[in-house]
N, C-alpha and C positions, 0 to 999 in steps of 0.2 A: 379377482372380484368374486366374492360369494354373495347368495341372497338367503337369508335368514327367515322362516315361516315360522310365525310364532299364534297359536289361536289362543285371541284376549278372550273369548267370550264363546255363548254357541255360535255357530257358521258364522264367526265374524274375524278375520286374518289381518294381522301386520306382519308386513312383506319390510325388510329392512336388505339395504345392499350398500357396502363400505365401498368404494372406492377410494382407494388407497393413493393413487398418484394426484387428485384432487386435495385427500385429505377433505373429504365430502362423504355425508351418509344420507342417501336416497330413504323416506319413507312411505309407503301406500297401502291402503288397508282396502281389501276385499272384504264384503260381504254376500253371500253364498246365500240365498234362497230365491227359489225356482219361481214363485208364487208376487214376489214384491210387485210388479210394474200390477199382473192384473187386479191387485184387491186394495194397493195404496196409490199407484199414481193414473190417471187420465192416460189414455194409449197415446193422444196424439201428441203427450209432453213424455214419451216413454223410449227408451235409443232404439234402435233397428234391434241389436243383441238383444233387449229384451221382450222386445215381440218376438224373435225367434222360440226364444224360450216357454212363453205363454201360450205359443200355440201347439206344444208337444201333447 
């Protein structure tokens, strides 16, 4: 089982991972910016991870 990082865009990641005995392909896309929770979303709809991160 390998996982595949591929960046579609800036800081924006599709993570691909084949499982082979499934015969199944897992998709997930990260996106990467330090700044998102505090200037786009409300802190208190914000995950814990990203209050870590806001408050560096």
């Amino acid at each position: 089982m390998e996982t595949r990082v591929t960046e579609i865009a800036p800081d924006i990641y599709w993570l691909s991972t084949y499982v082979p005995d499934a015969d199944f392909l897992f998709n997930q896309f990260l996106i990467d910016a330090e700044d998102l929770c505090s200037s786009t979303w409300d802190c208190v709809r914000c995950s814990p991870w990203c209050r870590r991160r806001s408050n560096r």
